[in-house]
C-alpha positions as CSV (number, residue, x, y, z in Angstrom):
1,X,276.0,70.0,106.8
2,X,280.0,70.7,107.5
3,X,279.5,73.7,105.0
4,X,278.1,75.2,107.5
5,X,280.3,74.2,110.5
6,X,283.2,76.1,108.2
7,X,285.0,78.7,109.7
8,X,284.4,81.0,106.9
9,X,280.6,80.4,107.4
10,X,281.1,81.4,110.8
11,X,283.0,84.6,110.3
12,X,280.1,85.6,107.6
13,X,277.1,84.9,109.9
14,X,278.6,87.2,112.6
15,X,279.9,89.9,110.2
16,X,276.2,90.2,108.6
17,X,274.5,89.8,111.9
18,X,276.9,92.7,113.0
19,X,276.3,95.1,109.5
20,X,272.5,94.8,110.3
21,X,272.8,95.3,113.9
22,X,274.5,99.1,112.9
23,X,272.1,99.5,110.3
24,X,269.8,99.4,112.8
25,X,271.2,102.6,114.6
26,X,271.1,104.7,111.6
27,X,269.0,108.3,111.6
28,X,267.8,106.9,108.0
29,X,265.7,104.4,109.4
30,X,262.7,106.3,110.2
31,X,260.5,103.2,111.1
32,X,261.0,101.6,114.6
33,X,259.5,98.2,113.0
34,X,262.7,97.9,110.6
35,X,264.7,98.8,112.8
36,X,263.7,96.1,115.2
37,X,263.6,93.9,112.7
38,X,267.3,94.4,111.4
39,X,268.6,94.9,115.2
40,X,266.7,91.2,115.9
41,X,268.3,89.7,112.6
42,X,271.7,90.8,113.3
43,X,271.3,89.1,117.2
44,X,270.1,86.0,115.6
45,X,272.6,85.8,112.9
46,X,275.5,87.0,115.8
47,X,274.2,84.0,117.8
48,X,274.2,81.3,115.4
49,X,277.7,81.9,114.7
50,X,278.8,81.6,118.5
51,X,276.7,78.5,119.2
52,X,278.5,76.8,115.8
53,X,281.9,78.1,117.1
54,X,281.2,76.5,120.3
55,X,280.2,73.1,118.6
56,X,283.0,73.8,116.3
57,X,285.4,73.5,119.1
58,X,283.4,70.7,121.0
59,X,283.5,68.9,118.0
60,X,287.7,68.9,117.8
61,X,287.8,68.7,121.1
């Protein structure tokens, strides 16, 4: 479990939820359902990696 409270975890989870989030917005993606589908993964992933910063920081308090 502290593998994943690691800063470079973190840093990961919020630049993959921020790569699919732009996939998302690309012309190439012709189907709306992908497209949702990526642009709600990337929110997710974004998310995540806040609320484990914030219990990062809580935790060291």
């Amino acid at each position: 479990m502290e593998w994943i409270l690691s800063r470079e975890i973190v840093i990961t989870m919020a630049l993959l939820g921020a790569t699919a989030s732009v996939l998302a917005t690309l012309p190439r993606i012709r189907s709306a359902g992908l497209a949702r589908s990526l642009n709600a993964a990337g929110y997710v992933l974004m998310g995540t990696s806040m609320i484990i910063f914030i219990l990062i920081g809580l935790r060291s308090g």
